[in-house]
Residue frames as a rotation matrix with the C-alpha (Angstrom) as fourth column:
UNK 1
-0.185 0.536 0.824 224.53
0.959 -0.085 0.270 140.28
0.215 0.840 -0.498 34.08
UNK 2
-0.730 0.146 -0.668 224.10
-0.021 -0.981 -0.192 144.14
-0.683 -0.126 0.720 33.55
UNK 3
-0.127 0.970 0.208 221.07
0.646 0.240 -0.725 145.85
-0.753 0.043 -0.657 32.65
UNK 4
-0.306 -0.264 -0.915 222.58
0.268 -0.946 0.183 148.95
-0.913 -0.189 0.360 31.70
UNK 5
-0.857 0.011 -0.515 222.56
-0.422 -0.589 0.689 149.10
-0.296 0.808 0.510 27.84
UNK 6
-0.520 0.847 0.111 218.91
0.648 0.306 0.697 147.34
0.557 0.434 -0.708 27.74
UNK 7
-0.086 0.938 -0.335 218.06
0.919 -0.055 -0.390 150.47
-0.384 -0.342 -0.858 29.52
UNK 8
-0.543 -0.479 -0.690 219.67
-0.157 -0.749 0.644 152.76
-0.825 0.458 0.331 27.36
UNK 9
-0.879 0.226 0.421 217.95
0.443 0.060 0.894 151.51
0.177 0.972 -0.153 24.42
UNK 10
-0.076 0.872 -0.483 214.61
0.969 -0.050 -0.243 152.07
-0.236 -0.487 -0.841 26.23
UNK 11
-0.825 -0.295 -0.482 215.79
0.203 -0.951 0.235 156.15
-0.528 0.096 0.844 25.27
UNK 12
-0.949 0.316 -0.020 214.21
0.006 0.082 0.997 155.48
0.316 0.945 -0.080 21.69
UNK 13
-0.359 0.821 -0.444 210.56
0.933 0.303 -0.193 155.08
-0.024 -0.484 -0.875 24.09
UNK 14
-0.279 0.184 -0.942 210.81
0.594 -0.738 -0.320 158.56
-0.755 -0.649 0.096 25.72
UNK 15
0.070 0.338 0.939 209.22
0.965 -0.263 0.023 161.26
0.255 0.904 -0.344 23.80
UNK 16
-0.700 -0.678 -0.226 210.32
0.698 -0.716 -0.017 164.11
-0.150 -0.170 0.974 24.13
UNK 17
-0.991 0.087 0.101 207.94
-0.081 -0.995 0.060 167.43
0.105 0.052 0.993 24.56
UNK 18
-0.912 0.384 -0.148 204.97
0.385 0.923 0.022 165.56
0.145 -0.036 -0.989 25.77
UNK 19
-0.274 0.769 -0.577 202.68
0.229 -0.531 -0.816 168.60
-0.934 -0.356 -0.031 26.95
UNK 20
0.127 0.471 -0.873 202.32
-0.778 -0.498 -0.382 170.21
-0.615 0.728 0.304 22.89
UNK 21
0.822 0.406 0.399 201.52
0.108 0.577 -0.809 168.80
-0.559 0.709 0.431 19.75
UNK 22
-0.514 -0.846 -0.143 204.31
-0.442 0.118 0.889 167.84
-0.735 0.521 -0.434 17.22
UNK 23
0.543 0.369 -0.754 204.26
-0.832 0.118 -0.542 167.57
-0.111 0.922 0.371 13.77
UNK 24
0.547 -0.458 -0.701 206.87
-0.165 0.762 -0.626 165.19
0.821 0.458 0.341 14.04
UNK 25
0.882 -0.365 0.299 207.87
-0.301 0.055 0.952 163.52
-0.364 -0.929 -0.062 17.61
UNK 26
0.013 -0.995 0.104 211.04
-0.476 -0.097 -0.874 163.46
0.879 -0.038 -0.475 18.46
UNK 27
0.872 0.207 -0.443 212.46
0.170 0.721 0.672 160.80
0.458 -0.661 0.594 21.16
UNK 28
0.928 -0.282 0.245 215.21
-0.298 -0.162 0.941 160.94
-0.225 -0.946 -0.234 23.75
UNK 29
0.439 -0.531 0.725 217.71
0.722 0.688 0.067 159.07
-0.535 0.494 0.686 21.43
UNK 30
0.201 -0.277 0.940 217.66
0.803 -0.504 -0.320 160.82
0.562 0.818 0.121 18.17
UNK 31
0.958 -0.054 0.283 217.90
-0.098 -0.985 0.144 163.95
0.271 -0.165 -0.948 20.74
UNK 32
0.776 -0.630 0.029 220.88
-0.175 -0.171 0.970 162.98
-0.606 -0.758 -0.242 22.08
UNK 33
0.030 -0.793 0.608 223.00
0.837 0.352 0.419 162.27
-0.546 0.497 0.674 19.09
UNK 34
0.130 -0.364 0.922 222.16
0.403 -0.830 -0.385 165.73
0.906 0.422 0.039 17.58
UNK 35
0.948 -0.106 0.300 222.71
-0.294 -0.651 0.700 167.13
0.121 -0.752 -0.648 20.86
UNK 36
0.618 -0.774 0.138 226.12
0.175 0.306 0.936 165.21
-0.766 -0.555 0.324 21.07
UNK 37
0.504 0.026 0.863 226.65
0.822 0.292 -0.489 166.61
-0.265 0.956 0.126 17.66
UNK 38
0.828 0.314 0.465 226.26
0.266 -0.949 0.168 169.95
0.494 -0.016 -0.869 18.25
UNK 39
0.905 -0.422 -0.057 228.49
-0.005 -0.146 0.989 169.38
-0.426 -0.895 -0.134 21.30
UNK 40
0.180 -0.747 0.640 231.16
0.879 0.414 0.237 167.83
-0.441 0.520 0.731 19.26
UNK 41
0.223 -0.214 0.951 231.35
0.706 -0.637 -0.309 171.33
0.672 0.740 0.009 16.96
UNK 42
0.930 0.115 0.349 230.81
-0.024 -0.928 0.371 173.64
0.366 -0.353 -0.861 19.68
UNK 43
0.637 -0.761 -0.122 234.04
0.336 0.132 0.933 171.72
-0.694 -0.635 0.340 21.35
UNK 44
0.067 -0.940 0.334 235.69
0.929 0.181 0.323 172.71
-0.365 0.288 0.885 18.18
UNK 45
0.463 0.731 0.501 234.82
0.604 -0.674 0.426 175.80
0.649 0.105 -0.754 17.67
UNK 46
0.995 0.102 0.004 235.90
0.076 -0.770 0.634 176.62
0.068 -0.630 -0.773 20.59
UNK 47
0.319 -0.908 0.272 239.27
0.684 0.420 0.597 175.08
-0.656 -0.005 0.755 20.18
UNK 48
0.120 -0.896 0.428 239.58
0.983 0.168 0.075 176.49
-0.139 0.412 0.901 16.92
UNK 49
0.117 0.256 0.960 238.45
0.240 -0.945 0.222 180.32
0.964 0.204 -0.172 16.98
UNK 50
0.616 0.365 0.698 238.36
-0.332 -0.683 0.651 181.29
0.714 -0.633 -0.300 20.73
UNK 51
-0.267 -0.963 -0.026 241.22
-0.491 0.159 -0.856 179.25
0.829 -0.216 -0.516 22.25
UNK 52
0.790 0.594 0.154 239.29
-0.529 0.533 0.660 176.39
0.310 -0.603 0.735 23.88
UNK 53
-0.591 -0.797 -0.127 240.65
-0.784 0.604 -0.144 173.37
0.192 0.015 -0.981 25.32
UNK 54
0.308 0.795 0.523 237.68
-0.878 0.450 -0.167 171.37
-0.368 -0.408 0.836 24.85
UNK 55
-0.931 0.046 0.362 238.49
0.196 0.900 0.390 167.07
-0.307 0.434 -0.847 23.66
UNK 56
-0.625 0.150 -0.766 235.64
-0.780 -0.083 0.620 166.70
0.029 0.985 0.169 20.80
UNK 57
-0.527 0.033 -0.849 235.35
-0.023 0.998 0.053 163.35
0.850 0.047 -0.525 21.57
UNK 58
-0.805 0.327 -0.495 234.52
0.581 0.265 -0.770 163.87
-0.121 -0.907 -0.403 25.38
UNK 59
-0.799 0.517 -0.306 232.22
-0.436 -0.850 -0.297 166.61
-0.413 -0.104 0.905 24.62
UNK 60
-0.509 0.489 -0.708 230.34
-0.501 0.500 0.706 164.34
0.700 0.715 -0.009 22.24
UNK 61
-0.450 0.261 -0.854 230.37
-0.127 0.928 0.351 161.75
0.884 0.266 -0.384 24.58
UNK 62
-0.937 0.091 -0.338 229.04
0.318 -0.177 -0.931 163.32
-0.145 -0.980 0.137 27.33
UNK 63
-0.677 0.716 -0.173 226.44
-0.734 -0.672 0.093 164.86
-0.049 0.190 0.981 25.56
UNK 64
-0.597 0.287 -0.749 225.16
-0.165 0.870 0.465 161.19
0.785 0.401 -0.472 24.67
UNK 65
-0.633 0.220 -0.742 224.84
0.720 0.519 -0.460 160.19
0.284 -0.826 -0.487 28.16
UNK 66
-0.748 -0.170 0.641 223.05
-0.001 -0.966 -0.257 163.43
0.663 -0.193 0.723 29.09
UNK 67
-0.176 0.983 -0.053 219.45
-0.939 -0.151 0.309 162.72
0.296 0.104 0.950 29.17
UNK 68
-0.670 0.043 -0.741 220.35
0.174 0.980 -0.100 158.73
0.722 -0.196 -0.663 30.07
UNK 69
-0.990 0.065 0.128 218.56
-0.080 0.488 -0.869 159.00
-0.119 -0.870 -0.478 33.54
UNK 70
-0.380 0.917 0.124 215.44
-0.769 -0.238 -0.594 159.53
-0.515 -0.321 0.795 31.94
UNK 71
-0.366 0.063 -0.928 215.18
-0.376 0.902 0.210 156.07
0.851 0.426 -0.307 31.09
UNK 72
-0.224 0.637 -0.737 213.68
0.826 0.526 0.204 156.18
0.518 -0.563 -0.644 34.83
UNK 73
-0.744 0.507 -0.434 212.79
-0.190 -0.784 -0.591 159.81
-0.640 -0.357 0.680 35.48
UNK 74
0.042 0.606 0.795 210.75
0.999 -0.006 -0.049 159.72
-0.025 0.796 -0.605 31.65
UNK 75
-0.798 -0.432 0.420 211.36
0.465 -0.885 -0.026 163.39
0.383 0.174 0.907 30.25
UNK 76
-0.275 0.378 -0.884 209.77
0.860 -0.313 -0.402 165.63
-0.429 -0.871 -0.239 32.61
UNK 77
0.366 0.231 0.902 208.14
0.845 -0.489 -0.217 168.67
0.390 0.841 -0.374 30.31
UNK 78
-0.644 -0.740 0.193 210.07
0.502 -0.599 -0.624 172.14
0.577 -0.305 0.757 31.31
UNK 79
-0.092 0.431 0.898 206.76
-0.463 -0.817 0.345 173.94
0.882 -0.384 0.274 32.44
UNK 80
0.704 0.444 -0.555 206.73
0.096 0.714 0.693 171.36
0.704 -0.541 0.460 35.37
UNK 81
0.302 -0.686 -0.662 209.85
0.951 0.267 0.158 171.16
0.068 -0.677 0.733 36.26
UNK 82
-0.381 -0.488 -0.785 210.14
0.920 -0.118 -0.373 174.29
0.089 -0.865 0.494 36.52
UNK 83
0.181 0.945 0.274 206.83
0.591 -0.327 0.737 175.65
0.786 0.028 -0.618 37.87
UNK 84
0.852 0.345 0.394 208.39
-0.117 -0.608 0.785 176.58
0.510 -0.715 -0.478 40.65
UNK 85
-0.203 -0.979 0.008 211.72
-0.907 0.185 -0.379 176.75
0.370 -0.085 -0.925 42.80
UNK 86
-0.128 0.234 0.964 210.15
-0.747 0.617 -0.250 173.45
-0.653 -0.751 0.096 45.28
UNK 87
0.922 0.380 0.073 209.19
-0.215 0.660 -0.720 171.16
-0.322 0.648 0.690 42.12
UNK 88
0.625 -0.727 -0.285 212.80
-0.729 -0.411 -0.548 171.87
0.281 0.550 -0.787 40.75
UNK 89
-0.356 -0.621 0.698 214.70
-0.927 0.326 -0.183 171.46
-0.114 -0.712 -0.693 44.02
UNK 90
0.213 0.331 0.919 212.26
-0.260 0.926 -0.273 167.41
-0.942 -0.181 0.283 44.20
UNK 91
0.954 -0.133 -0.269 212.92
-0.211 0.341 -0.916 167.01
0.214 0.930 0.297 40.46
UNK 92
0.455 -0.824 -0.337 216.65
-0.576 0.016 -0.818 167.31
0.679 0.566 -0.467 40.47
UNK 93
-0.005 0.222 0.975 216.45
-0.947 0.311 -0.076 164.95
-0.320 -0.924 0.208 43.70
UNK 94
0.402 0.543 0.737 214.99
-0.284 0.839 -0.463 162.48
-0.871 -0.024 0.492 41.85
UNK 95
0.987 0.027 -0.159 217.05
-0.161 0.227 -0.960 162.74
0.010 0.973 0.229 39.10
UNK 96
0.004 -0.964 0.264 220.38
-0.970 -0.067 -0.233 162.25
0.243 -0.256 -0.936 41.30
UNK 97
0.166 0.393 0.904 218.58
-0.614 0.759 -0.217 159.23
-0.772 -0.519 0.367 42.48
UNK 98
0.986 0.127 -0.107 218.15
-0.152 0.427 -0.891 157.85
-0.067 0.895 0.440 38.39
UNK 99
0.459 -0.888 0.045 221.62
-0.734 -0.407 -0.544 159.18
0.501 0.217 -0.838 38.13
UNK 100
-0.148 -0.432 0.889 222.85
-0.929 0.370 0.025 156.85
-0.339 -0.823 -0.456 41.09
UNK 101
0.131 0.562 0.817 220.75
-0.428 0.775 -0.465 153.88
-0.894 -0.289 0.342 40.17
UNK 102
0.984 0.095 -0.149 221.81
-0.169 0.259 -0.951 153.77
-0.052 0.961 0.271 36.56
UNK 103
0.346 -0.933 0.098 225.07
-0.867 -0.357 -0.347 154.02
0.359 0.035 -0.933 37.27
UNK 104
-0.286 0.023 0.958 224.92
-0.606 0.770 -0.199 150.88
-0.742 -0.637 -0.207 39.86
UNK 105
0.967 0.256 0.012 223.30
-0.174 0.687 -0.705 148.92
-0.189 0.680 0.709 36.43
UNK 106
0.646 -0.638 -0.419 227.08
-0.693 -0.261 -0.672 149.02
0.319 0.725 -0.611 35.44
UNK 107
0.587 -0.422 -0.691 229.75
0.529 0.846 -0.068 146.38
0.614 -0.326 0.719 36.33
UNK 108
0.935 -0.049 -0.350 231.65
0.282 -0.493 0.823 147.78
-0.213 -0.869 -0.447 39.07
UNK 109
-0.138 -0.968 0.209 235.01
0.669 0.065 0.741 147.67
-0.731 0.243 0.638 37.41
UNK 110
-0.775 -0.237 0.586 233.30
0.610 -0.525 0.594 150.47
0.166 0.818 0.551 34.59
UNK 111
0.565 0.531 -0.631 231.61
0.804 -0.527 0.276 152.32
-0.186 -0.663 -0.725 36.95
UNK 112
0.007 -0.440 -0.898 234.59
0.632 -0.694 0.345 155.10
-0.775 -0.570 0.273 37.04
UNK 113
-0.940 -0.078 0.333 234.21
0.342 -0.194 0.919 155.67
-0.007 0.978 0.209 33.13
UNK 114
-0.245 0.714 0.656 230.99
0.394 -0.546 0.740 156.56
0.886 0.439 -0.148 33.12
UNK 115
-0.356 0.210 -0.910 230.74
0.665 -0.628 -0.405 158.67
-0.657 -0.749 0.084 36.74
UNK 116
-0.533 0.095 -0.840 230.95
-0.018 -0.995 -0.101 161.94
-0.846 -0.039 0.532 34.62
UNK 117
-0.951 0.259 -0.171 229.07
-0.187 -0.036 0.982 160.66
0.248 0.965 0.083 32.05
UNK 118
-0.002 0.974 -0.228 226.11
0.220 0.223 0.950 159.97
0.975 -0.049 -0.215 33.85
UNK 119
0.122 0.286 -0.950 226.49
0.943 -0.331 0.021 161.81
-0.308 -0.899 -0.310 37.56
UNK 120
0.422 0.078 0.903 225.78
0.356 -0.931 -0.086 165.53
0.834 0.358 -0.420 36.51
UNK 121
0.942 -0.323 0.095 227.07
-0.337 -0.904 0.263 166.73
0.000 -0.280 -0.960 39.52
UNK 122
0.408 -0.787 0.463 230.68
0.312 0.596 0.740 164.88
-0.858 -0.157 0.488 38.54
UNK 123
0.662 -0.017 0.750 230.70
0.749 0.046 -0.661 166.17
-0.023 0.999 0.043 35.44
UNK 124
-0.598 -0.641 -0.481 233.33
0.728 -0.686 0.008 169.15
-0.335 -0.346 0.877 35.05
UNK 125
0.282 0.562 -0.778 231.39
-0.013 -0.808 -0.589 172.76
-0.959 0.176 -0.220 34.74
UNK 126
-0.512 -0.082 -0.855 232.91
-0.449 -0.823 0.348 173.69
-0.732 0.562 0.385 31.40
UNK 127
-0.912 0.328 -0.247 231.90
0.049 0.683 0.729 170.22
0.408 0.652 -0.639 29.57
UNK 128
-0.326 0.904 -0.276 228.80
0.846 0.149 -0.511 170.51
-0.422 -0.400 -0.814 31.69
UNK 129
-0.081 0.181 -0.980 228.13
-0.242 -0.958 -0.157 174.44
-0.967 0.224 0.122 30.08
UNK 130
-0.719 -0.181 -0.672 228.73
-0.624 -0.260 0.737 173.44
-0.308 0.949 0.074 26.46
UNK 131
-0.909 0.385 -0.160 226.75
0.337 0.905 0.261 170.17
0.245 0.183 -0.952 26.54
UNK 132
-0.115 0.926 -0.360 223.93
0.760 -0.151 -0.632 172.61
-0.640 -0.346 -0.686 28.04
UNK 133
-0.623 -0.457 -0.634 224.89
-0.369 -0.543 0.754 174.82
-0.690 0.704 0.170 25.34
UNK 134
-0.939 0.122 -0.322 224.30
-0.208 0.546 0.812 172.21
0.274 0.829 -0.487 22.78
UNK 135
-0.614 0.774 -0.152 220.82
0.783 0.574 -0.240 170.83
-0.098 -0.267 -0.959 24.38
UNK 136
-0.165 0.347 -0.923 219.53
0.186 -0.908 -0.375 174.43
-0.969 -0.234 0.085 24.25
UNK 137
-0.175 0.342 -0.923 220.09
-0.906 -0.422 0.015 175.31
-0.385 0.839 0.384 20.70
UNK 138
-0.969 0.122 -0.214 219.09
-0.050 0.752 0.657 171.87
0.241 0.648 -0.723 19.84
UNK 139
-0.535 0.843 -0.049 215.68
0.735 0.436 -0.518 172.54
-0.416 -0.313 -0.854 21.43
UNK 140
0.220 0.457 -0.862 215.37
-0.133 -0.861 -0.491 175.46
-0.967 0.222 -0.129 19.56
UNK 141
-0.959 -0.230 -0.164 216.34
-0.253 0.441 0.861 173.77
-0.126 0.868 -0.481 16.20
UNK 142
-0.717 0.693 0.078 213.16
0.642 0.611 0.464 171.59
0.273 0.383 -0.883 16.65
UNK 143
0.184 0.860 -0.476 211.12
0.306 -0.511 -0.804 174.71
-0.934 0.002 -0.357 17.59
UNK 144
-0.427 -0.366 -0.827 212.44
-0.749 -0.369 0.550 176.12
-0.507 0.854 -0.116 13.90
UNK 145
-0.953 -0.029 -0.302 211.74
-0.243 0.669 0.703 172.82
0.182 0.743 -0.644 12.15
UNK 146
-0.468 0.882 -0.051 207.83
0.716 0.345 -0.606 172.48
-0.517 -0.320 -0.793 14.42
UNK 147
0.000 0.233 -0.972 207.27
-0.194 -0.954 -0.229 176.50
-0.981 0.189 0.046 13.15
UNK 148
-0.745 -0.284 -0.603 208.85
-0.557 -0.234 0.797 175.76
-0.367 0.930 0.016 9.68
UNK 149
-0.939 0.345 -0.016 206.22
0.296 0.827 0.478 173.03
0.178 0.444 -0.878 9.40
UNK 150
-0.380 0.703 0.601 203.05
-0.206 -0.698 0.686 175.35
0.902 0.137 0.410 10.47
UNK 151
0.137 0.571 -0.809 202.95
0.764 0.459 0.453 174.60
0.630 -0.681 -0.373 13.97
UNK 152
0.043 -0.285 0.958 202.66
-0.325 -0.910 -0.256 177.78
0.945 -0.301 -0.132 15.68
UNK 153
0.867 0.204 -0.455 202.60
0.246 0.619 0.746 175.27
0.433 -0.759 0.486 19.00
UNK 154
0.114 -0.948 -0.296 206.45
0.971 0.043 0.235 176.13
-0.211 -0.314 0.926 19.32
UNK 155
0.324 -0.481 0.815 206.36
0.304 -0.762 -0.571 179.57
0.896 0.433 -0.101 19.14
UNK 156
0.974 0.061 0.216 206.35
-0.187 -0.316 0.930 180.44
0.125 -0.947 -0.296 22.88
UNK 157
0.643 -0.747 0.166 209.23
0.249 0.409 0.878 178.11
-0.724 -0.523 0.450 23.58
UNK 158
0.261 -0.703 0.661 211.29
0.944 0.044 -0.327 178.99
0.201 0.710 0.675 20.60
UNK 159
0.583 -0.006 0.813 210.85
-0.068 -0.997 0.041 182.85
0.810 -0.080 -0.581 21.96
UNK 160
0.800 -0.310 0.513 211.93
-0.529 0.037 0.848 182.02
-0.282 -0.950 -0.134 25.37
UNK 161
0.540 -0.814 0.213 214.82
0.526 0.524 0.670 179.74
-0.657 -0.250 0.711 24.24
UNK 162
0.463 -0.137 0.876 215.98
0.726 -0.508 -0.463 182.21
0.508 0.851 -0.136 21.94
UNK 163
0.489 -0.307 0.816 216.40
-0.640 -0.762 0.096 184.87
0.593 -0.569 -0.569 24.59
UNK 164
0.912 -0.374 0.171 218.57
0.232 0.811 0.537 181.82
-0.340 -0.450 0.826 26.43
UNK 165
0.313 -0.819 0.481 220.65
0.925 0.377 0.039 181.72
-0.214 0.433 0.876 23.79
UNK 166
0.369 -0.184 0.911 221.13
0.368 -0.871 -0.325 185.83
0.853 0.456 -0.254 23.44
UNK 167
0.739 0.035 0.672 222.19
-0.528 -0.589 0.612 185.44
0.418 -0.807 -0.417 26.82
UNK 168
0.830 -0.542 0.131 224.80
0.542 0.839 0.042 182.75
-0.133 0.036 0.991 26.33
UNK 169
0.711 -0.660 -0.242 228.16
-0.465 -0.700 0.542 184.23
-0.527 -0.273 -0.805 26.82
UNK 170
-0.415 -0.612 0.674 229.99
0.330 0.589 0.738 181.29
-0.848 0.528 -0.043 24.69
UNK 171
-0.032 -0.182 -0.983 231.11
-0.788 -0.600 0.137 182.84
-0.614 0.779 -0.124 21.52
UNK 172
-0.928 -0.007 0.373 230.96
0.176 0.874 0.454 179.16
-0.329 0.486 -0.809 20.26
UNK 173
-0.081 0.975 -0.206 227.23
0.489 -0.141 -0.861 179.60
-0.868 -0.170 -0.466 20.71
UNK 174
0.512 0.351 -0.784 226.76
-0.369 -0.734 -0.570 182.75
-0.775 0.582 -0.247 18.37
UNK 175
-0.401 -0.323 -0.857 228.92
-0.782 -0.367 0.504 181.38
-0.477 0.872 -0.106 15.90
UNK 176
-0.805 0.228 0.548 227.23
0.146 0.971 -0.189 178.22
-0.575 -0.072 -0.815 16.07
UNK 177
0.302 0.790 -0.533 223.77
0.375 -0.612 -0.696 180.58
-0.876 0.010 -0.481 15.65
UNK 178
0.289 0.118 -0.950 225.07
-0.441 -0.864 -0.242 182.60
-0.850 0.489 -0.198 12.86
UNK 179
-0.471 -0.035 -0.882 226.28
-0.840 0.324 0.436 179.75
0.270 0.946 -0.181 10.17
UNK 180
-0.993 0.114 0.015 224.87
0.115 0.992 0.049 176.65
-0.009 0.050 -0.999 10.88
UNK 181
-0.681 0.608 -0.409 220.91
0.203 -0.379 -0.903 178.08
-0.704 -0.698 0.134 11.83
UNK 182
-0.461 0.171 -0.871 220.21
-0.643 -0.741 0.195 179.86
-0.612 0.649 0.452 8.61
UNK 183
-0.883 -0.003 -0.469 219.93
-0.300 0.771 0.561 176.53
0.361 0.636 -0.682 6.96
UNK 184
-0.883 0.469 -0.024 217.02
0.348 0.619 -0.705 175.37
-0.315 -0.630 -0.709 9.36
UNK 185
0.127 0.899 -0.420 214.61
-0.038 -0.419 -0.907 177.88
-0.991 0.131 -0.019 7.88
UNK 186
-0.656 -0.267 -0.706 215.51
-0.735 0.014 0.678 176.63
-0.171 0.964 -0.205 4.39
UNK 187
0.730 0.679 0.071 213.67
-0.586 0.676 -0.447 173.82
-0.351 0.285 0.892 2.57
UNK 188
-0.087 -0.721 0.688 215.57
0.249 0.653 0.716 170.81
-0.965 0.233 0.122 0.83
UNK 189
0.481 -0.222 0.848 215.44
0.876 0.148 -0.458 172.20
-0.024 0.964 0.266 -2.51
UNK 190
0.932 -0.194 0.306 216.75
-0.225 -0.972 0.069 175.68
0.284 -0.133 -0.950 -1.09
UNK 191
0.681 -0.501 0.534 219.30
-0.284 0.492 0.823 173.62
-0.675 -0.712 0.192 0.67
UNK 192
0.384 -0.660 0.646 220.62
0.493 0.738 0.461 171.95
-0.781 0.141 0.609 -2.35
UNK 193
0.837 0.104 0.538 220.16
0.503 -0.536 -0.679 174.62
0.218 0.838 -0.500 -4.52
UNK 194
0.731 -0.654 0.195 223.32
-0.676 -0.652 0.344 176.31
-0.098 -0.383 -0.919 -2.49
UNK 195
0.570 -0.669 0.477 225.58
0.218 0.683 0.697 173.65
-0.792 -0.293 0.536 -2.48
């Protein structure tokens, strides 16, 4: 008997941004499927404008797994983890541990399939870069959509991940930023009114 995907479901628990108020929480799940969304475009993207060689599919499906270990870390809020360089260094410690220990939920015979899906340091760098890519401007989506709703709670972090993402050297990124974005500060009759 494996535990594995009755602790995956457990995602849907975590709440995401636990330190500020939300107009509308947002859980560890639903992040990871637009975050494996994102991934999924940026992989093309890059493929089809900038001469990637990213698989789509893996990019996706890495992005899923991303956040899996915090089905036993629970989502650590960013000013914590990194308050300092010593909290960091014991955080990402304890999240190789999760990493390990979730993995080991797995029958041993589909253990090697999901290493790089769930041991960050196994992952390759470039699928590891886009998939932090994608988690970035998805955390700045929901500062857009917390703002667009009148929560001035997300402005800080939408300022600071902003300047992230103006420092992102993937041209996927900006082009990601420059059509897909615009829409977030729309409404749904502004939205359909373009179609």
């Amino acid at each position: 008997m494996s535990h594995f995907f009755a602790h995956l479901a457990r995602m849907k628990l975590i709440q995401r941004w636990p330190l500020m108020y939300n107009v509308r929480k947002e859980n560890v799940q639903e992040h990871s499927l637009q975050v494996a969304s994102v991934a999924h475009i940026l992989a093309i993207i890059s493929n089809k404008k900038f001469d990637g060689d990213f698989s789509p599919e893996k990019a996706a499906t890495m992005a899923i797994y991303h956040d899996a270990s915090e089905v036993l870390t629970g989502d650590l809020p960013t000013p914590v983890k990194y308050f300092n360089k010593d909290i960091e260094l014991e955080y990402k410690k304890i999240e190789a541990i999760a990493e390990q220990r979730l993995l080991s939920l797995l029958p041993p015979e589909f253990q090697d399939e999901f290493r790089e899906l769930l041991i960050s340091e196994e992952a390759p760098a470039d699928y590891k870069a886009l998939v932090k890519s994608a988690d970035t401007l998805c955390a700045y989506l929901k500062c857009l959509e917390e703002l667009h709703a009148g929560n001035s709670e997300f402005k800080s972090a939408k300022t600071r991940l902003e300047e992230s993402l103006d420092n992102n050297p993937d041209k996927a990124v900006a082009y990601f930023r420059e059509h897909f974005i615009p829409s977030f500060n729309l409404n749904l009759d502004q939205i359909n009114q373009l179609l």
